[in-house]
N, CA, C and O of each residue as an XYZ file, in Angstrom:
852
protein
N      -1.160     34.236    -12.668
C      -0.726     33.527    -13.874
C      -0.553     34.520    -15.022
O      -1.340     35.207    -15.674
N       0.587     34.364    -15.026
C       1.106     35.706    -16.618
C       0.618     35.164    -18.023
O       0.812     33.952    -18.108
N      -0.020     35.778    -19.262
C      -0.675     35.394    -20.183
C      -0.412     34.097    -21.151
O      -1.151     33.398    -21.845
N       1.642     34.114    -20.737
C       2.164     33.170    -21.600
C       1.933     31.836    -20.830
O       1.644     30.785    -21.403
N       2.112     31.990    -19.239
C       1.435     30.617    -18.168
C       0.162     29.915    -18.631
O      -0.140     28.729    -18.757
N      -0.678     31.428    -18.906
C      -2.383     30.712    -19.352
C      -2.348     30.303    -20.461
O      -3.214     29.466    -20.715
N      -1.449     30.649    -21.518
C      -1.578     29.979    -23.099
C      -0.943     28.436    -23.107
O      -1.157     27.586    -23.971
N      -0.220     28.313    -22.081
C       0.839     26.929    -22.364
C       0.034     26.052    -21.533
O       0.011     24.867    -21.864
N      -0.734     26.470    -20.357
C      -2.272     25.814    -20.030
C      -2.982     24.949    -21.181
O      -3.082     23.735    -21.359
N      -3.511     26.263    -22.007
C      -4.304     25.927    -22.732
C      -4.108     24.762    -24.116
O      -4.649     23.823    -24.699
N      -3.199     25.430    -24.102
C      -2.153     24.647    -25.084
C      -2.085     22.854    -25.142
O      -2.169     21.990    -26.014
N      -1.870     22.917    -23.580
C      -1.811     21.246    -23.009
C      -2.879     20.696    -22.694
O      -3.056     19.479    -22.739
N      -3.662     21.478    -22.359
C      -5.296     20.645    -22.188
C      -5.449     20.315    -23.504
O      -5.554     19.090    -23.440
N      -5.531     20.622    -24.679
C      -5.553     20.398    -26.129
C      -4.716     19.095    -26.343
O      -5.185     18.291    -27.148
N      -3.765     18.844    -25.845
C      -2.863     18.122    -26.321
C      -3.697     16.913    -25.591
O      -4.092     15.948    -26.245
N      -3.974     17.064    -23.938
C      -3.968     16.188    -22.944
C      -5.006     15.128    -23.509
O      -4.817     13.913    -23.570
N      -6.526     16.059    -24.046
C      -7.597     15.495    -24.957
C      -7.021     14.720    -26.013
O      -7.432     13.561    -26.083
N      -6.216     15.065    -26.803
C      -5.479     13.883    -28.003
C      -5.499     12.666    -27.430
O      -6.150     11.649    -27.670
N      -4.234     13.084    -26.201
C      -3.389     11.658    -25.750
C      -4.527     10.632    -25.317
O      -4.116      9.473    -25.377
N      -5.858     10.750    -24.893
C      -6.917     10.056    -24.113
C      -7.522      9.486    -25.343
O      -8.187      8.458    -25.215
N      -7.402      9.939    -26.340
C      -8.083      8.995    -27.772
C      -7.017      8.437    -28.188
O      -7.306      7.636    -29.077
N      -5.956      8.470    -27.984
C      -4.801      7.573    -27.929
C      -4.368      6.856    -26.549
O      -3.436      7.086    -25.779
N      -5.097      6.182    -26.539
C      -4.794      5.406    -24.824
C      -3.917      5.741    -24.207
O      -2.952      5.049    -23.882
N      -4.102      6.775    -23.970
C      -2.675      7.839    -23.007
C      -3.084      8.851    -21.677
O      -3.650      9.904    -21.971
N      -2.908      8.664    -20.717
C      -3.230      9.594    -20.201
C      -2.268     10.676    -19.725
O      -1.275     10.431    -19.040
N      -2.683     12.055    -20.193
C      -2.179     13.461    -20.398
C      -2.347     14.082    -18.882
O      -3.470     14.127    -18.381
N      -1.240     14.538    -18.200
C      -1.344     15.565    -16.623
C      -0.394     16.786    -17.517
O       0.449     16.757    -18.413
N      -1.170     17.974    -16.583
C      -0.490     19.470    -16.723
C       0.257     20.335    -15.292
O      -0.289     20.828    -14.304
N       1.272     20.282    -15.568
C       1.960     20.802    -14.375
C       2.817     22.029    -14.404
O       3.989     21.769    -14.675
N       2.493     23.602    -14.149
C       2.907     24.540    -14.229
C       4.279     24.374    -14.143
O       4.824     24.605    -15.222
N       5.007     24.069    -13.287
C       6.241     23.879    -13.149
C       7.326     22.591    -12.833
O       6.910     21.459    -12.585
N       8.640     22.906    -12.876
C       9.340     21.044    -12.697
C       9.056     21.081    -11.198
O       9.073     19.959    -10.692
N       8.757     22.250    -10.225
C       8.196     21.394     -8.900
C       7.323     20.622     -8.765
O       7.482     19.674     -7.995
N       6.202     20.780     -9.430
C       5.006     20.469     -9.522
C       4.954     18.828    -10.105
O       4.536     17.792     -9.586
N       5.555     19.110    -11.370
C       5.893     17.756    -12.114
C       6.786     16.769    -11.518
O       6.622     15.555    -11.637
N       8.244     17.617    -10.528
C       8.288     16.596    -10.103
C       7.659     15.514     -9.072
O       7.904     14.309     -9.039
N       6.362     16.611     -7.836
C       5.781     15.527     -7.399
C       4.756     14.804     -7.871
O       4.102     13.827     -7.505
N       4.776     15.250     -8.420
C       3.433     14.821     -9.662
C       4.147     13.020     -9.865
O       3.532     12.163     -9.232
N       4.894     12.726    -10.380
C       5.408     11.383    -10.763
C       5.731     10.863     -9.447
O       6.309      9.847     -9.830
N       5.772     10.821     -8.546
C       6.103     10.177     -7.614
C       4.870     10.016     -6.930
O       5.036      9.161     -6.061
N       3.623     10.484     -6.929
C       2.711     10.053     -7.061
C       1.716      8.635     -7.455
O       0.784      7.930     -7.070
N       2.591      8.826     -8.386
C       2.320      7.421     -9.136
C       2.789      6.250     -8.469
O       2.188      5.178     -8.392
N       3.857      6.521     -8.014
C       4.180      5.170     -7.417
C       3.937      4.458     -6.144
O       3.491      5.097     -5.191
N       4.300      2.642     -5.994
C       3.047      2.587     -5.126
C       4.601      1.747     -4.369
O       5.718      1.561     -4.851
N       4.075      1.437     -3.163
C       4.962      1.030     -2.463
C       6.298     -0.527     -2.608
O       5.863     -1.675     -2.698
N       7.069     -0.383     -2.605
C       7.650     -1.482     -2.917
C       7.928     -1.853     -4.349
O       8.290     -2.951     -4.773
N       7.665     -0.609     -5.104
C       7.718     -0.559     -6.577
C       9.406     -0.461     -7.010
O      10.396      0.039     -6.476
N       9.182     -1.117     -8.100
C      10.817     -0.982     -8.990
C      10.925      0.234    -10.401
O      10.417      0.138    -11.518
N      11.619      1.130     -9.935
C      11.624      1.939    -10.714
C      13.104      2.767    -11.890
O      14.027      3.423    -11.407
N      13.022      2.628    -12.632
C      14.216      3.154    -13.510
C      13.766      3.668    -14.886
O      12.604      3.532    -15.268
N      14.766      4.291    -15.652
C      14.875      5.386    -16.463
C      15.766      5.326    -17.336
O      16.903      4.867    -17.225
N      15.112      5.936    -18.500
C      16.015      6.370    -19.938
C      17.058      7.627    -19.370
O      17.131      8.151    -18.259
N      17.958      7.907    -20.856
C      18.636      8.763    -20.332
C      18.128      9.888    -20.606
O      17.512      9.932    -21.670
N      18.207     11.297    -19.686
C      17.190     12.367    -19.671
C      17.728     13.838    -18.930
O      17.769     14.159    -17.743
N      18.039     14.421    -19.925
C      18.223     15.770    -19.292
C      17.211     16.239    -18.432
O      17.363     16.506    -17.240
N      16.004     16.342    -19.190
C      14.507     16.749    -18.369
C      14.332     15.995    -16.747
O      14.024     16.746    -15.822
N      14.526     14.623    -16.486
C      14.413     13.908    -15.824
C      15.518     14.829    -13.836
O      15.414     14.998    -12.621
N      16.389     15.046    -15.054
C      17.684     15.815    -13.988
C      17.026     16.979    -13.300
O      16.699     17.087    -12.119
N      16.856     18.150    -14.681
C      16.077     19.765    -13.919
C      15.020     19.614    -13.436
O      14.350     20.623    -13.218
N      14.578     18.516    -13.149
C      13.248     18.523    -12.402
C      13.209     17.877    -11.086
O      12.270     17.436    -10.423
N      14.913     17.954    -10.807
C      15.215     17.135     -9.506
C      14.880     15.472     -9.101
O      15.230     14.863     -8.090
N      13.949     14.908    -10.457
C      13.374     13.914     -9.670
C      14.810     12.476     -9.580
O      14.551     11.720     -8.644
N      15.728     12.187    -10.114
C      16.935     11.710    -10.112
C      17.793     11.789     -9.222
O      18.377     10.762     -8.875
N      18.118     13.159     -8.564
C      18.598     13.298     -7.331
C      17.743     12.762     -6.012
O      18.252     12.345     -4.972
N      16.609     12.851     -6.243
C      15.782     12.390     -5.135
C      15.446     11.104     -5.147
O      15.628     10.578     -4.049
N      14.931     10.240     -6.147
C      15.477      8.904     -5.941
C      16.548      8.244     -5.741
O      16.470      7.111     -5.268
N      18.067      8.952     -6.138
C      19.206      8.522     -5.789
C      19.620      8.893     -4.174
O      20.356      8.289     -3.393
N      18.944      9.964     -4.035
C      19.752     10.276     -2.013
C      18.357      9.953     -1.197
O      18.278     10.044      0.029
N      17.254      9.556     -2.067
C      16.194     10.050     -0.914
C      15.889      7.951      0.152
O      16.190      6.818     -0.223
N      15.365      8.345      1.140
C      15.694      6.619      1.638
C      14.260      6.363      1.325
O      13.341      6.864      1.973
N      14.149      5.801      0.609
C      12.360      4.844      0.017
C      12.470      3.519      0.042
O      13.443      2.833     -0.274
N      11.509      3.220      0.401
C      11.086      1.539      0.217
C      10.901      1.222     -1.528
O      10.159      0.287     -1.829
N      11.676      2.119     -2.801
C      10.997      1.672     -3.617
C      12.841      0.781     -4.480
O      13.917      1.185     -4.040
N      12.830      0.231     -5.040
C      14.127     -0.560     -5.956
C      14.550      0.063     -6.981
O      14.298     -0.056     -8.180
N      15.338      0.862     -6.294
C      15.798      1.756     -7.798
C      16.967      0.956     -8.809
O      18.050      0.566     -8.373
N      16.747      0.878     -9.514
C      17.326      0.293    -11.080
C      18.192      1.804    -11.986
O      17.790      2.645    -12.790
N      19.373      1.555    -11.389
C      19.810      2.850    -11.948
C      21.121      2.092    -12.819
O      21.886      1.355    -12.197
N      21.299      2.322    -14.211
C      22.181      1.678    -14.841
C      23.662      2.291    -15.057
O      24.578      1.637    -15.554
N      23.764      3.417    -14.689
C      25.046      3.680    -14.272
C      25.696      3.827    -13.195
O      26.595      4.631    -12.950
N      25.076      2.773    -12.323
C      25.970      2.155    -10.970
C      26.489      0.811    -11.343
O      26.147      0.227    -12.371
N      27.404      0.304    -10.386
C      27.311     -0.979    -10.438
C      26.409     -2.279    -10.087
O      25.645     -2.546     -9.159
N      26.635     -2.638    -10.691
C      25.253     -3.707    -10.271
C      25.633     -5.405     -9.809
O      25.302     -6.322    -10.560
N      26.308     -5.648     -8.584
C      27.053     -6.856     -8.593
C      25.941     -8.204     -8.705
O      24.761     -8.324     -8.377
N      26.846     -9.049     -9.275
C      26.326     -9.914     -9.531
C      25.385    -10.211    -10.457
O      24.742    -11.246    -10.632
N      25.382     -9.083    -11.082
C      24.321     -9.300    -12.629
C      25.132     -8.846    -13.674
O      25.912     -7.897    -13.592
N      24.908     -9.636    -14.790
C      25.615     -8.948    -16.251
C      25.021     -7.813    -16.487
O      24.044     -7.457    -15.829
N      25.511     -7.137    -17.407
C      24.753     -6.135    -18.041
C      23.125     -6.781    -18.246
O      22.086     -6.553    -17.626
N      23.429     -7.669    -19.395
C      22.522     -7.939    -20.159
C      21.226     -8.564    -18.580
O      20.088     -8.149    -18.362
N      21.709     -9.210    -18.102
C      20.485     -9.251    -17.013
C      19.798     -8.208    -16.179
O      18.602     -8.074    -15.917
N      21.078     -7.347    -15.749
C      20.438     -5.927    -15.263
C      19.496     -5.374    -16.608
O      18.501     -4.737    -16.261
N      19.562     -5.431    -17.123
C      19.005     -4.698    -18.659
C      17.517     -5.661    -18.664
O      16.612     -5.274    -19.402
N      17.315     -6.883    -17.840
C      16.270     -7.680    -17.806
C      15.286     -7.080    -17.217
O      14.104     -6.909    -17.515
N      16.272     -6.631    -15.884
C      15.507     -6.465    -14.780
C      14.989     -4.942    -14.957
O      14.111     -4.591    -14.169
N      15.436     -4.014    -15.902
C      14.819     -2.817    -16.123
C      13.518     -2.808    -17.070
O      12.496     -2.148    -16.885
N      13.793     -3.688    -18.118
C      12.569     -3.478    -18.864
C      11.362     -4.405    -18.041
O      10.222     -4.220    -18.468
N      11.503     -5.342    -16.952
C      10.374     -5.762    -16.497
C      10.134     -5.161    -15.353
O       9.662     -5.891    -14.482
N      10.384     -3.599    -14.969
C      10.322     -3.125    -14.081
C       9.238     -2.531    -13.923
O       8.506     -2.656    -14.905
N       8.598     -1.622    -12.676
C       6.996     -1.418    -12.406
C       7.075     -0.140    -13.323
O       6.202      0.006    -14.179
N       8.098      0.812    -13.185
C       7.807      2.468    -13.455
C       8.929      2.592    -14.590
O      10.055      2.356    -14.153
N       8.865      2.940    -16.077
C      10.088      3.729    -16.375
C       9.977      4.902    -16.882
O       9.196      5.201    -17.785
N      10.672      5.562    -16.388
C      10.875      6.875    -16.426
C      11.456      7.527    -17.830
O      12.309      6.824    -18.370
N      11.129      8.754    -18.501
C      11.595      9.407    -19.772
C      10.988     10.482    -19.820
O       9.904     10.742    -19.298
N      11.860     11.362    -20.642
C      11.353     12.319    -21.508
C      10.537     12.111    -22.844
O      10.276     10.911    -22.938
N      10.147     12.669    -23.675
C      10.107     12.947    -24.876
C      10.889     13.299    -25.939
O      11.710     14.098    -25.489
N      11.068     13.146    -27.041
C      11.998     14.469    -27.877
C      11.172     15.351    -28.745
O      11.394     16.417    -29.319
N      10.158     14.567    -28.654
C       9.103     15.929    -29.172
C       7.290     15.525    -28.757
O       6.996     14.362    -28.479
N       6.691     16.144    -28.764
C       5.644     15.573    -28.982
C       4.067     16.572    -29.529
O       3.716     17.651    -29.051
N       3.443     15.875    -30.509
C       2.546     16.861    -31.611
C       1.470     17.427    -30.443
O       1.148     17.125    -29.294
N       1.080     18.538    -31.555
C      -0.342     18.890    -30.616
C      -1.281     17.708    -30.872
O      -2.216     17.359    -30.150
N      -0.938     17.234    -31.849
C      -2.285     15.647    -31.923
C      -2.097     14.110    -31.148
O      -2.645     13.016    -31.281
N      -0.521     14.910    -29.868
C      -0.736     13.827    -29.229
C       0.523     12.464    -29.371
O       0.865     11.612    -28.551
N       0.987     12.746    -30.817
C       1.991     11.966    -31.215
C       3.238     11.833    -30.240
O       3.510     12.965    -29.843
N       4.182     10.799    -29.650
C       5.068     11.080    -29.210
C       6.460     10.890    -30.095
O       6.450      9.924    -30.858
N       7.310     11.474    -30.078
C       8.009     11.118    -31.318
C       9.720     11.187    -30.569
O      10.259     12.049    -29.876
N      10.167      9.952    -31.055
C      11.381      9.555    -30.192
C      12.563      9.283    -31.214
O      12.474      8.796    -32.341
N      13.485      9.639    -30.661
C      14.966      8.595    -31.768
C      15.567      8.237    -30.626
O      15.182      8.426    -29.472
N      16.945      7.487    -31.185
C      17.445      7.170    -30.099
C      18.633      6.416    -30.856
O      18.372      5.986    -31.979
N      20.066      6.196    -30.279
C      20.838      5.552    -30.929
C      21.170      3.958    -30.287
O      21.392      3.052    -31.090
N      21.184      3.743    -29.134
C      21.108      1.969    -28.346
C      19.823      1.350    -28.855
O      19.571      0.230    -29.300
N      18.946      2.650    -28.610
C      17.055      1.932    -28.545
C      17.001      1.590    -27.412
O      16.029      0.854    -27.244
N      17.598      1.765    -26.477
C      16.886      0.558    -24.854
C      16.245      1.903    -24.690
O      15.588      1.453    -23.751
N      15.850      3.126    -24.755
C      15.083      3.931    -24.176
C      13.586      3.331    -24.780
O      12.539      2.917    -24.284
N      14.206      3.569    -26.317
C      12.725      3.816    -26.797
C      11.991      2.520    -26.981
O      10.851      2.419    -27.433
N      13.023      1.216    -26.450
C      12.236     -0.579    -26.161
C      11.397     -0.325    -24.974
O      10.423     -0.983    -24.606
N      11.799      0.494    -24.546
C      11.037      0.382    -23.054
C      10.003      1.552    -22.570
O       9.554      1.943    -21.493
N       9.851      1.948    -24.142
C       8.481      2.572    -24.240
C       7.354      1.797    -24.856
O       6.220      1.484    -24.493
N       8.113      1.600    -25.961
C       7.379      0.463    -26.682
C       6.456     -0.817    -25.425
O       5.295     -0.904    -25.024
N       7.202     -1.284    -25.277
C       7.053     -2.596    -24.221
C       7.576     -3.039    -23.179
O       8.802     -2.952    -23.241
N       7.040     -3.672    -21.827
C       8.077     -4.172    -20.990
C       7.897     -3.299    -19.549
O       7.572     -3.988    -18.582
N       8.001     -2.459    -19.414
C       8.080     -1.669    -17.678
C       5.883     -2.098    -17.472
O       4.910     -2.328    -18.190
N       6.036     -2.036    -16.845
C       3.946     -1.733    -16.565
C       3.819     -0.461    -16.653
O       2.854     -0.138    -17.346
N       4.323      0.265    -16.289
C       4.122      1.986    -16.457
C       5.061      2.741    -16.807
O       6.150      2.593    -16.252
N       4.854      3.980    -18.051
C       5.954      4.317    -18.511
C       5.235      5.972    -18.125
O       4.053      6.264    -18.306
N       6.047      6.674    -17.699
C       5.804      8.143    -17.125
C       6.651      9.359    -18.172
O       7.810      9.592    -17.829
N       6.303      9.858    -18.982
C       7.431     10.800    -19.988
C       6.585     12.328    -18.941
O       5.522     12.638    -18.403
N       8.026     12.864    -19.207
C       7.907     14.272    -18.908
C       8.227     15.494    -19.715
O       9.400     15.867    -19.687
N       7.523     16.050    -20.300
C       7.788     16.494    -21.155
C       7.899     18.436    -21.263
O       6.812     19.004    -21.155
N       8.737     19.042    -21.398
C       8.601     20.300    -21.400
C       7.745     21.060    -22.692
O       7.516     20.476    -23.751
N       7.274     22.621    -22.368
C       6.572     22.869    -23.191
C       7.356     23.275    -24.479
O       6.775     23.548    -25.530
N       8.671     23.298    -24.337
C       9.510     23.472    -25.955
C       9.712     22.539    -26.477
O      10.444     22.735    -27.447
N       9.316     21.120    -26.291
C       9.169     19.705    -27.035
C       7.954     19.766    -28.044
O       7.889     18.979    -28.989
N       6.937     20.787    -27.797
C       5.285     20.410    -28.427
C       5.695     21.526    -29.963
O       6.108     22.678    -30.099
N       5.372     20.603    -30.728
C       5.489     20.284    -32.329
C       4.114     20.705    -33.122
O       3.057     20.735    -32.490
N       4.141     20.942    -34.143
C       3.204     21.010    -35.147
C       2.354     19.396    -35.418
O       1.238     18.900    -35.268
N       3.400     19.113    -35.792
C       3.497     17.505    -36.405
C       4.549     16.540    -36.435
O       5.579     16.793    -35.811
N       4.420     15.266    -37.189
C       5.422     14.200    -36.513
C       6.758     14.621    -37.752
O       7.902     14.180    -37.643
N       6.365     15.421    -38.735
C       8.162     16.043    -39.485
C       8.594     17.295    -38.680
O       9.738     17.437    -38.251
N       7.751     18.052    -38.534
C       8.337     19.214    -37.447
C       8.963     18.798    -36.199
O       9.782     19.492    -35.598
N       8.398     17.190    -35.673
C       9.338     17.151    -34.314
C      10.394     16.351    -34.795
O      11.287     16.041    -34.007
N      10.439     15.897    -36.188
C      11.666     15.032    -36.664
C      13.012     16.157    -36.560
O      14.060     16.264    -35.923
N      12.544     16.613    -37.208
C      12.965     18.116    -37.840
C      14.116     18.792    -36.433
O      15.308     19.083    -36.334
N      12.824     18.794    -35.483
C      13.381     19.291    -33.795
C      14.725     18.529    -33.375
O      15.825     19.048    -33.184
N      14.404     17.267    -33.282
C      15.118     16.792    -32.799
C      16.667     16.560    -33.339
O      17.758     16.548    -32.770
N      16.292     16.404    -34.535
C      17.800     16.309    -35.420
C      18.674     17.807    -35.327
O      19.902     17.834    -35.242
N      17.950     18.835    -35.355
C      18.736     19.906    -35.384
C      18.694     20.563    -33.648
O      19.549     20.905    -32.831
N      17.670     20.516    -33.669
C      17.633     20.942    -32.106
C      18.102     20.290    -30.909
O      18.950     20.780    -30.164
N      17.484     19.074    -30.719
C      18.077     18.763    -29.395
C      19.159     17.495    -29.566
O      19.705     17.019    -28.570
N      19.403     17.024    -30.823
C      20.569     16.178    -31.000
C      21.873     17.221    -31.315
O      22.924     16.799    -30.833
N      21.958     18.215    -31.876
C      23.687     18.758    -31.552
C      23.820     18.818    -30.172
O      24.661     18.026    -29.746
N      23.169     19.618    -29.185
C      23.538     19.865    -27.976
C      23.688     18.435    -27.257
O      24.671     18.505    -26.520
N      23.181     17.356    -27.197
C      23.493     15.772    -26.642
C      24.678     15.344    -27.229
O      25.331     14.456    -26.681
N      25.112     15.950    -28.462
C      26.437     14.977    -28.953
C      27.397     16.037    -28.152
O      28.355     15.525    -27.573
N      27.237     17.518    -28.051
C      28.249     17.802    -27.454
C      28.332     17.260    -25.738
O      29.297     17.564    -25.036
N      27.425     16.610    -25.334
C      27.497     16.328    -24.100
C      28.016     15.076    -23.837
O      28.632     14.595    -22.886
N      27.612     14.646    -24.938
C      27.901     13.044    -25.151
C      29.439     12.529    -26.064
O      29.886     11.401    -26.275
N      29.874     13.685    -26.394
C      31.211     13.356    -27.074
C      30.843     12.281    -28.014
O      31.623     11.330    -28.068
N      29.759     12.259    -28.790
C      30.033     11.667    -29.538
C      30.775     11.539    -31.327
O      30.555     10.843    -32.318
N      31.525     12.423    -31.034
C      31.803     12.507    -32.828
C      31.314     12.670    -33.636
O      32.146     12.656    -34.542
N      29.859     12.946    -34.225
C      29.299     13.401    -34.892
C      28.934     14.312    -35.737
O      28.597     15.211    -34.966
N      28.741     14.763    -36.932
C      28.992     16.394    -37.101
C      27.694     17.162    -37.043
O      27.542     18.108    -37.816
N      26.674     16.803    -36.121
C      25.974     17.683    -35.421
C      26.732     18.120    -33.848
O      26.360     18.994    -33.065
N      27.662     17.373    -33.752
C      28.166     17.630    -32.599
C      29.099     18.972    -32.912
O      29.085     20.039    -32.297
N      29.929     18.588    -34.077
C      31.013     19.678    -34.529
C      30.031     20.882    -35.438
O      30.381     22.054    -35.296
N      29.199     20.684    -36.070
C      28.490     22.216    -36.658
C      27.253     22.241    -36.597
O      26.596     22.413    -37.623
N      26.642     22.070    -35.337
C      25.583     22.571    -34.316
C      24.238     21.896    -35.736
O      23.243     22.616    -35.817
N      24.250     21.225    -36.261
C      23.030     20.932    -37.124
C      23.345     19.157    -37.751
O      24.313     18.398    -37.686
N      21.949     19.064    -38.348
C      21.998     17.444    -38.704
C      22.618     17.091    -39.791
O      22.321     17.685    -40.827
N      23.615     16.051    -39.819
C      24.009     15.543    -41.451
C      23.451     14.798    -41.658
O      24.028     14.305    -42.627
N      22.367     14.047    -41.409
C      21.502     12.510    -41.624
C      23.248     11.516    -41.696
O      23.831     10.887    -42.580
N      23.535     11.849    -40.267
C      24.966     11.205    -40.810
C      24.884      9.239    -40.556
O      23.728      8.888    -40.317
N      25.527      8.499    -40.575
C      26.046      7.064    -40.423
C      26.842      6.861    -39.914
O      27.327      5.746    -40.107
N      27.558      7.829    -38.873
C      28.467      7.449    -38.129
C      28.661      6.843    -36.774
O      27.760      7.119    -35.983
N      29.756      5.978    -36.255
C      29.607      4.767    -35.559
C      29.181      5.914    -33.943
O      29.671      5.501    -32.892
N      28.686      6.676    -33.898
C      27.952      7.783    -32.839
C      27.174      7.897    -33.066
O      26.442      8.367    -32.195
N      26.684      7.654    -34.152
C      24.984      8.513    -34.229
C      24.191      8.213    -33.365
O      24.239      7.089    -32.864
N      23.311      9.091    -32.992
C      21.956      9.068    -31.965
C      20.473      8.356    -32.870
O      19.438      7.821    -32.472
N      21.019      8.680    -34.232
C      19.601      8.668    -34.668
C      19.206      7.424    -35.318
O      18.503      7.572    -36.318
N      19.557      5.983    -34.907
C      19.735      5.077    -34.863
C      18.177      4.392    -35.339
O      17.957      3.753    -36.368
N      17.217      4.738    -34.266
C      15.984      4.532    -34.197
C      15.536      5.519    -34.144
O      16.061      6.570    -33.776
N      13.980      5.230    -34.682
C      12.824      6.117    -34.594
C      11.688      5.583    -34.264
O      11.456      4.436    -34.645
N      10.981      6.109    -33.686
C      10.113      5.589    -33.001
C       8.433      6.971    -32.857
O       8.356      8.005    -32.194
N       7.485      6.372    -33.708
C       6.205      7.642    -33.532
C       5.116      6.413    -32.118
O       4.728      5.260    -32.304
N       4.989      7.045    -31.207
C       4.091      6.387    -30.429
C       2.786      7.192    -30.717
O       2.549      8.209    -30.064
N       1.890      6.724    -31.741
C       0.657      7.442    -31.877
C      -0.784      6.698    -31.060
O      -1.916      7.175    -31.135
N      -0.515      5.784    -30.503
C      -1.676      5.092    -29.760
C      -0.848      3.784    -28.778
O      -0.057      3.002    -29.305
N      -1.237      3.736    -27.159
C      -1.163      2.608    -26.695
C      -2.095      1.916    -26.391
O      -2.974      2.367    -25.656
N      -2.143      0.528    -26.922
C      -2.843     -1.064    -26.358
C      -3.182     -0.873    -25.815
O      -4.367     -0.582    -25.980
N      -2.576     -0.780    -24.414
C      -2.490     -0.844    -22.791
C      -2.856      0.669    -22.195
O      -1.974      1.466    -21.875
N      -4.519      1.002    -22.074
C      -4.560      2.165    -21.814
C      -4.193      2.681    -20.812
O      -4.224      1.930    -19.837
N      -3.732      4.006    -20.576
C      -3.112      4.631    -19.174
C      -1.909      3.740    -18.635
O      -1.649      3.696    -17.432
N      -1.166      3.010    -19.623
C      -0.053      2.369    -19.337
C       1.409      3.400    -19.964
O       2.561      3.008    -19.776
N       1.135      4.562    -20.615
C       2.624      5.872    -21.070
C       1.286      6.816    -20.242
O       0.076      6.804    -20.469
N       1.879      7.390    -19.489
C       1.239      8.877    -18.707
C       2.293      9.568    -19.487
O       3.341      9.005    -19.802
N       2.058     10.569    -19.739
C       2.275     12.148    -20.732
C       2.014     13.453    -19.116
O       1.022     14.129    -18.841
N       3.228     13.352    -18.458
C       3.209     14.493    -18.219
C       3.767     16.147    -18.891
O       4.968     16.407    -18.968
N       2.696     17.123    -19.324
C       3.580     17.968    -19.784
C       3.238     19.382    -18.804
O       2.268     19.852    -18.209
N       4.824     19.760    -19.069
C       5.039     21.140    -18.071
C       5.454     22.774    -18.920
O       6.247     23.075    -19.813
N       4.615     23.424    -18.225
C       4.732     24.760    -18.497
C       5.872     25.443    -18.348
O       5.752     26.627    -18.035
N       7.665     24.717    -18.584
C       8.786     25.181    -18.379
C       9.422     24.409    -19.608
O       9.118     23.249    -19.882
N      10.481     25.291    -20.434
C      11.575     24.420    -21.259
C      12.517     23.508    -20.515
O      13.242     23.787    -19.560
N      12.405     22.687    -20.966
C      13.086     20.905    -20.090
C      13.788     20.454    -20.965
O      13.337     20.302    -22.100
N      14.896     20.174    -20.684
C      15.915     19.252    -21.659
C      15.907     20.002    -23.120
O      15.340     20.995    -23.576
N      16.773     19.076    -23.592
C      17.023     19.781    -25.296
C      15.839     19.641    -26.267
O      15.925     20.082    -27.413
């Protein structure tokens, strides 16, 4: 283990202790191999499982492997077709689903998780609704505090999503935030998850690799 491996260790055990006084339970996983079996772990047979949208979710393979792999579990994937259900009912059947899956867009050393989002169905279905919500989080998401990961996300990992996302925006066109109002914006909602109700109902996995934006 190279010195910067043992500091981003240490780093997350710190964090992991927060999340547990915030009804959260915190796992540490050196790498997206690790992390990715790490979440599949969790799940139990015959389970229904689906997901926000997530760069992190992708480099960690675990998306490809629920999409090709043959499981007994109901995958809820919203950019397939889904016959015979509206949107709005498929959209039922995700938030009352067993597992949902996400990233983070930032999250404090005190544990805070800190989200935006421009639909909100990611960050509804953190809030409430799946029985288990699993975030994965890389170690270039972990923040000072809940303005430093505001801060992150608007300049940091929202230009690079609008350029992916075509959305028109002018963090999309000059790589930084306008606090803009335009009919694209990402930053729609905000969302600080500093404590859950439902303990050990958001698992906080974080990994010793940069993941997503």
């Amino acid at each position: 283990m190279t010195p910067k491996q043992k500091n981003y260790e240490n780093l997350c055990e710190g964090i992991i202790e927060k999340l547990a006084h915030r009804g959260m339970e915190g796992y540490y996983c050196k790498d997206r191999e690790e992390a990715n079996a790490k979440v599949k772990r969790f799940f139990t047979p015959d389970c229904s499982v689906t997901w926000g949208g997530s760069e992190t979710l992708k480099e960690i393979g675990l998306l490809d492997d629920l999409l090709e792999a043959d499981t007994d579990y109901e995958i809820l994937d919203r950019s397939q077709p889904h016959p015979g259900l509206t949107d709005k009912e498929f959209y039922a059947k995700m938030v009352t689903a067993d597992f949902f899956l996400m990233s983070s867009n930032a999250i404090t050393l005190d544990g805070e998780l800190i989200n935006i989002d421009g639909n909100g169905n990611r960050v509804a279905c953190l809030c409430n609704g799946p029985d288990n919500v699993i975030v994965v989080v890389g170690i270039n998401k972990v923040v000072t505090d809940v303005k430093s990961g505001i801060d992150r996300v608007r300049n940091i990992a929202a230009p690079p999503n609008g350029v992916r996302l075509h959305t028109g925006t002018p963090c999309e066109e000059y790589g930084r935030c306008f606090n803009c109002l335009t009919d694209g914006c990402m930053c729609c909602q905000m969302v600080i998850t500093r404590k859950s109700r439902q303990p050990g109902r958001i698992k906080v996995i974080l990994v010793g690799e940069e993941l997503g934006f």
